[in-house]
C-alpha positions as CSV (number, residue, x, y, z in Angstrom):
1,X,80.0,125.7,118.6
2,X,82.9,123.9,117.1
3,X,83.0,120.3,116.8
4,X,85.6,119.5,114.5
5,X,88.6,121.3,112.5
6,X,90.3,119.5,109.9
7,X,93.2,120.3,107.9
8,X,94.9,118.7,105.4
9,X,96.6,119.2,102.3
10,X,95.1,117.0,99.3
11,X,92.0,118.5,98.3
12,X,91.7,115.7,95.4
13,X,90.3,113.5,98.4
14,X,87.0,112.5,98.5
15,X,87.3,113.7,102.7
16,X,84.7,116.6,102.0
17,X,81.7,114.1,100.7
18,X,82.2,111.8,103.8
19,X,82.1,114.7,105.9
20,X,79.5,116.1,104.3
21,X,77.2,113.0,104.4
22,X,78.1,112.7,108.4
23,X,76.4,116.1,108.6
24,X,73.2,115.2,106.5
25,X,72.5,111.9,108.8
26,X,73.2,114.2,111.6
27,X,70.8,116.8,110.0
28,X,68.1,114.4,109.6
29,X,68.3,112.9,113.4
30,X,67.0,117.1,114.0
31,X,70.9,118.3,114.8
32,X,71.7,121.8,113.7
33,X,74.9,121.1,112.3
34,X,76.6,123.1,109.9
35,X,80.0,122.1,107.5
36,X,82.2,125.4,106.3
37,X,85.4,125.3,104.3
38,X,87.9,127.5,104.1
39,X,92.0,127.6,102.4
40,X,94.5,129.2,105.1
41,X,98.4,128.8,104.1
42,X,98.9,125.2,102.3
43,X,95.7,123.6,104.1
44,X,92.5,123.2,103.4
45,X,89.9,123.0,106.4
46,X,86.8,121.8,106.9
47,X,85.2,122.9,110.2
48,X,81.8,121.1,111.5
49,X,79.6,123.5,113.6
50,X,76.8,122.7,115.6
51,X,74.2,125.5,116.7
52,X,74.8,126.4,120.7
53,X,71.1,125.8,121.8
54,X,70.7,123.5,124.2
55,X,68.4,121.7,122.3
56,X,70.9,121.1,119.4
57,X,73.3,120.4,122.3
58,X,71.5,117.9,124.2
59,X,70.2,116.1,120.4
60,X,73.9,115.8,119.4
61,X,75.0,114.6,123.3
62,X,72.9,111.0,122.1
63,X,75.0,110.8,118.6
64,X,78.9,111.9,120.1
65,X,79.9,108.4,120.3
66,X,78.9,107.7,116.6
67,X,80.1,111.4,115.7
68,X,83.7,110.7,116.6
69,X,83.8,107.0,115.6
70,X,82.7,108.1,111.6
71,X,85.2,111.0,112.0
72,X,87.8,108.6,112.8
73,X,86.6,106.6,110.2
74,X,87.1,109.0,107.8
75,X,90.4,110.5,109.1
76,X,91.9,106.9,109.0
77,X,90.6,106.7,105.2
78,X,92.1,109.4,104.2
79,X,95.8,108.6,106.6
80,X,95.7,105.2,104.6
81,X,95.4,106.2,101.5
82,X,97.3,109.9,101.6
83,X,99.7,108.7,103.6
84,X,100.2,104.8,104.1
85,X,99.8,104.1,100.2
86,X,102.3,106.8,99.5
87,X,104.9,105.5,102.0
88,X,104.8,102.2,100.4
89,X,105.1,103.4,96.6
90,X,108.3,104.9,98.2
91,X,109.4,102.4,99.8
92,X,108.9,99.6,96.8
93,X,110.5,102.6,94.5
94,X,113.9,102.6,96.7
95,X,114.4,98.9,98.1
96,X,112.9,96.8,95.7
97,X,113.5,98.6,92.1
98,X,114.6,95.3,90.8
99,X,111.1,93.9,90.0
100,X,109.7,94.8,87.0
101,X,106.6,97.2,86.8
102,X,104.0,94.7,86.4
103,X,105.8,92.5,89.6
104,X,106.4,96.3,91.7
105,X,102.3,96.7,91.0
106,X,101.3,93.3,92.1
107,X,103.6,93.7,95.3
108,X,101.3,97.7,95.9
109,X,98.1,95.9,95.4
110,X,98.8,92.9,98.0
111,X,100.6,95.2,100.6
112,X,97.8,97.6,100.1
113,X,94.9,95.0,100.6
114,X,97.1,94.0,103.9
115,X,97.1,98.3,105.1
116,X,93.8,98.4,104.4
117,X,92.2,95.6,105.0
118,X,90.3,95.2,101.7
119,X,90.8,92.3,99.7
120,X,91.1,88.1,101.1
121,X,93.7,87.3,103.0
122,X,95.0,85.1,105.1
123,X,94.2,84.3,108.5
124,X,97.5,84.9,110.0
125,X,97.7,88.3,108.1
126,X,94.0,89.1,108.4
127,X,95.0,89.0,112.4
128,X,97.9,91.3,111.8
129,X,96.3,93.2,109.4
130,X,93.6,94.5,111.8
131,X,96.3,94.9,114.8
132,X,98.0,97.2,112.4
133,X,94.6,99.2,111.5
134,X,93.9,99.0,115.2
135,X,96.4,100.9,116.4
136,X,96.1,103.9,113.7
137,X,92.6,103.9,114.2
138,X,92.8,103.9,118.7
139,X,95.5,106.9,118.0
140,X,93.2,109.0,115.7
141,X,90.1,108.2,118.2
142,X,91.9,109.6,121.4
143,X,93.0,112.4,119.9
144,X,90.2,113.6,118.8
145,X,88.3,112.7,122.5
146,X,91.5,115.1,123.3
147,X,91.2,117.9,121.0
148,X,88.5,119.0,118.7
149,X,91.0,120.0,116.1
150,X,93.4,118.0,113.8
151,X,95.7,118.8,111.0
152,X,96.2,115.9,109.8
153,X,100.0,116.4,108.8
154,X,100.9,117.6,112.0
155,X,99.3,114.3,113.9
156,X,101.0,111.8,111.5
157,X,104.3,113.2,112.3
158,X,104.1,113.5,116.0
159,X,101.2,110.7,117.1
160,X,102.4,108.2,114.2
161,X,106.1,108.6,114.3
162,X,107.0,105.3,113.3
163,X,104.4,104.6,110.5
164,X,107.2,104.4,107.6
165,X,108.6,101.5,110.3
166,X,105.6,99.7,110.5
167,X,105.1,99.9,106.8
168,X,108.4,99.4,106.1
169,X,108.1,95.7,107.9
170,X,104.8,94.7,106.4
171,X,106.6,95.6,102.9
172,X,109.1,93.2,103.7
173,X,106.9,91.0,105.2
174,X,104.9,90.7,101.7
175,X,108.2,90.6,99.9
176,X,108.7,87.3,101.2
177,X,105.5,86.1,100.7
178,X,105.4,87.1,97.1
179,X,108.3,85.6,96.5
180,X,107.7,82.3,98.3
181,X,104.5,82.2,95.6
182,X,106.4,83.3,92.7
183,X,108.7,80.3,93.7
184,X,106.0,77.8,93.9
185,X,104.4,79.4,90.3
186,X,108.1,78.6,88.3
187,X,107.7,75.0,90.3
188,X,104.5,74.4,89.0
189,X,105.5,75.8,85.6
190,X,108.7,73.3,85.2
191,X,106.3,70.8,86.4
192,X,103.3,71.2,84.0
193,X,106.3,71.7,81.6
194,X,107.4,68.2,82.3
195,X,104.1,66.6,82.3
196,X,103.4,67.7,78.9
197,X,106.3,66.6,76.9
198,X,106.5,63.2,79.6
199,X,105.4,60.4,77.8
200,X,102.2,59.0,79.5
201,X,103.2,55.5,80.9
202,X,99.0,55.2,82.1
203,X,96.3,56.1,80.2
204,X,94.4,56.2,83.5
205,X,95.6,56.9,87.3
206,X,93.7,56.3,90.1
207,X,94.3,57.7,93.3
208,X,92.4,56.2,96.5
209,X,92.7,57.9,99.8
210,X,91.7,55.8,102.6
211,X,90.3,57.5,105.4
212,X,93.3,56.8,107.4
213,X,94.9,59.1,104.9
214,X,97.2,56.8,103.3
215,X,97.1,56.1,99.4
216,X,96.4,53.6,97.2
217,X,97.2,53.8,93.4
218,X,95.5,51.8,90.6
219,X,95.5,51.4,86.9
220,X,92.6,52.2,84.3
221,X,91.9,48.2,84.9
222,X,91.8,48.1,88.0
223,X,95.2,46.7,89.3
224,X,96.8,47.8,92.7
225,X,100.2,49.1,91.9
226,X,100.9,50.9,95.0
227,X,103.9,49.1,95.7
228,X,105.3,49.0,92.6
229,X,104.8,52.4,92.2
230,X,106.2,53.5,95.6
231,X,108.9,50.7,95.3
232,X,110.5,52.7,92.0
233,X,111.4,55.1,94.0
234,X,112.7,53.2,97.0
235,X,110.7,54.4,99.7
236,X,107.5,53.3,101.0
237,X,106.8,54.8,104.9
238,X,103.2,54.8,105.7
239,X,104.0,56.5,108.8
240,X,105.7,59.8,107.2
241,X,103.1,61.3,105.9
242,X,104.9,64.7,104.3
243,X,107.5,61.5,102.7
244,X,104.8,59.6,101.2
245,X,103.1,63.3,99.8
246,X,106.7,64.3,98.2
247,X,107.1,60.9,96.9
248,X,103.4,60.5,95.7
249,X,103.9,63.7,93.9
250,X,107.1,62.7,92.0
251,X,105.4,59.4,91.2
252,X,102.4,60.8,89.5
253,X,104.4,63.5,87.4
254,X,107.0,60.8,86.3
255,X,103.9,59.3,85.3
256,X,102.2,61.7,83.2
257,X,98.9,60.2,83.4
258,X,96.8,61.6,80.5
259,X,93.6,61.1,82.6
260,X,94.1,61.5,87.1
261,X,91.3,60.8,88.8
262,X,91.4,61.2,92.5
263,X,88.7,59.0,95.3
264,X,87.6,60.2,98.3
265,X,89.6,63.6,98.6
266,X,88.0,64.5,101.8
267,X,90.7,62.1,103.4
268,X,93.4,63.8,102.3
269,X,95.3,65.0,105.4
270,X,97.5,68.0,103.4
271,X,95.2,69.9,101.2
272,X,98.1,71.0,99.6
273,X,99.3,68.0,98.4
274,X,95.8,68.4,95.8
275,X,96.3,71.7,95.1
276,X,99.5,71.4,93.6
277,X,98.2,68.2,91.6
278,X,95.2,70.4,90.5
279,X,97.8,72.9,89.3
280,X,100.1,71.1,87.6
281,X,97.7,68.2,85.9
282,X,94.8,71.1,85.3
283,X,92.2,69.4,83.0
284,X,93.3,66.4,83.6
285,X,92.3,66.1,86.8
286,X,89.0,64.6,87.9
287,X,87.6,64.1,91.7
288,X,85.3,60.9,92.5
289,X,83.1,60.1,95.4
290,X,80.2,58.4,93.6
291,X,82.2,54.8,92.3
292,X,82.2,51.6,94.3
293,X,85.5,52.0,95.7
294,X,84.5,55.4,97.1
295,X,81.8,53.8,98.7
296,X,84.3,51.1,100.1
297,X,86.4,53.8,101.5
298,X,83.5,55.8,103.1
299,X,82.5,51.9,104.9
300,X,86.5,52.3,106.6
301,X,87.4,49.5,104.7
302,X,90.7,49.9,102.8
303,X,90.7,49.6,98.7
């Protein structure tokens, strides 16, 4: 009795092994269950083939559900990687030839971590990321409650018509990205750059953020010089929050602190904000919650 009939062209997969090991659990739940390949024209099949007894029937009746959702496992493997990966290589080679080799590999590895789902990402593409697996994988699953045999060429061109589309868009999608984070990597680089050949007008730089989220600045001794900070660069709008960030930032690089230490970080309402000092000021950069003033701060009162 036929279960399953796959073709497909790329023998170099690993298909057979996870075929094969769906058959041995199968085997070893006491279903007769039998995997035979054969070569016809430019495909290579692999048929599964359970004994018709009704014993071996009624055995693999309990196991269907799991039997078709490895299968489509394995099928949607092999689509991603035969055909998605290869789709995008394309596409990379004729719309974005401009980057250099090492830039065109990074892009592959990221778009390919968003395809498959491997890798961290974030949450907005780890949601997209899964709608787009979704879909390939709800396709490959119906078919095959449909139809007990699949070449695999034949249901990516038909059933997944507009795959190069969908690819195409998450390509573009990541081109923006990448570039968005190559911007912010030259910014951080000019940055750094600046810091290091600044002249350090503090030894020490204190940064004190109140749990209201606003900042106070003091010296290595001690002195407030918030103001007189904030007051070189003509702005000072506690109520502007992204303002006072952008300003705070300029302020400590035009500063060059050779030593930045930061109080009470949890406060901080944009993490970013310390991320970028982090980046640019490296080493440099200490985090306190342990000194008297942090201990001030964690009271409500204001340093």
């Amino acid at each position: 009795m036929l279960l399953l009939s796959i073709g497909f062209a790329d023998e170099s997969s690993n298909i057979n092994d996870k075929f094969n090991e769906l058959c041995t659990y199968l085997r070893n739940n006491e279903i007769n269950i039998a995997m035979v390949e054969n070569d016809i024209a430019e495909y290579h099949y692999i048929k599964l083939l359970l004994k018709d007894s009704e014993k071996d029937i009624k055995n693999f009746d309990n196991y269907r559900d799991l039997f078709l959702s490895y299968a489509t496992d394995i099928i949607y493997e092999y689509i991603s990687k035969n055909y998605e990966m290869k789709i995008l290589e394309k596409l990379i080679r004729q719309n974005y030839g401009y980057f250099s080799p090492e830039e065109m590999e990074d892009i592959k590895q990221k778009c390919g971590s968003y395809i498959m789902g491997t890798g961290i990402l974030p949450v907005n593409d780890v949601i997209t990321s899964m709608k787009h697996r979704n879909e390939i994988y709800k396709k490959i699953e119906d078919y095959l409650q449909e139809s007990n045999e699949i070449i695999i060429d034949g249901f990516v061109k038909f059933r997944l018509k507009n795959l190069e589309d969908d690819i195409s868009e998450i390509l573009d999608r990541m081109i923006e990205e990448y570039m968005v984070e190559r911007e912010y990597d030259e910014f951080i680089k000019l940055l750094r750059y600046f810091v290091e050949i600044q002249e350090s007008k503090y030894d020490v730089l204190n940064i004190y953020i109140n749990q209201n989220g606003d900042y106070t600045l003091k010296d290595g001794n001690s002195l407030n010089i918030t103001r007189e900070l904030f007051a070189d660069f003509e702005v000072f709008n506690e109520n502007n929050d992204t303002t006072v960030d952008d300003i705070l930032l300029s302020i400590i690089v035009t500063c060059a602190p050779r030593q930045l230490i930061i109080h009470s970080v949890e406060n901080c309402r944009n993490k970013e904000i310390i991320e970028t000092i982090k980046n640019i000021f490296l080493e440099r950069t200490i985090f306190c919650d342990t000194c008297e003033d942090c201990k001030i701060i964690r009271s409500g009162q204001i340093v």
